[in-house]
N, C-alpha and C positions, 0 to 999 in steps of 0.2 A: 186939896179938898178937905174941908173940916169933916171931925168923924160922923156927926149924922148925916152931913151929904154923901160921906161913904157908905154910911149902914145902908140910906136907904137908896141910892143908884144903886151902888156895886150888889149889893149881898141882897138888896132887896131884887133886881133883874138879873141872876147869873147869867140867863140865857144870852141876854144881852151885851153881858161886861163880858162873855167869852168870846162874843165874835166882834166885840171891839177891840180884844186882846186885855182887859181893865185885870182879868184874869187867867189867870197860864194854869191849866192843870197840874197835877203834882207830878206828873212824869215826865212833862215839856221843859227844856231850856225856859228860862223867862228870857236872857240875853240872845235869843236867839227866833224869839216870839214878836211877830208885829204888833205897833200899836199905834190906834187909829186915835189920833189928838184931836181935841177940842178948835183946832185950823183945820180938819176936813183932810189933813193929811196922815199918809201912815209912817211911823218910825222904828227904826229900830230901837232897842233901849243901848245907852252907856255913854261913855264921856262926850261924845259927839252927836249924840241921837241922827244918824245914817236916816234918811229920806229913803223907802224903803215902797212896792208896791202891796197891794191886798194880799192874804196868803189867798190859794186857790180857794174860789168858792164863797170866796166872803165879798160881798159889795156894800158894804151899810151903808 
């Protein structure tokens, strides 16, 4: 993502980039935080991006 597409999804919707996972608060694992990609699927992050379900509560 180029930085103004980041400035203004991410930092412009937090509410939004949190429950996509686009953002891990600062006490959260990020390696350990789902995230909801651009295929509609959730992953986990790291060398193999794991296929991973919603964390509870989140349905976006």
């Amino acid at each position: 993502m180029c930085a103004p597409c980041h400035l203004v999804t991410i930092h412009g919707h937090p509410a939004q980039a949190r429950e996509h996972g686009w953002i891990v608060p600062s006490h959260a694992n990020p390696a350990t935080s789902p995230i909801h990609r651009f295929d509609g699927r959730w992953y986990l992050p790291g060398d193999a991006w794991r296929p991973t379900t919603p964390p509870e509560g989140d349905t976006p």
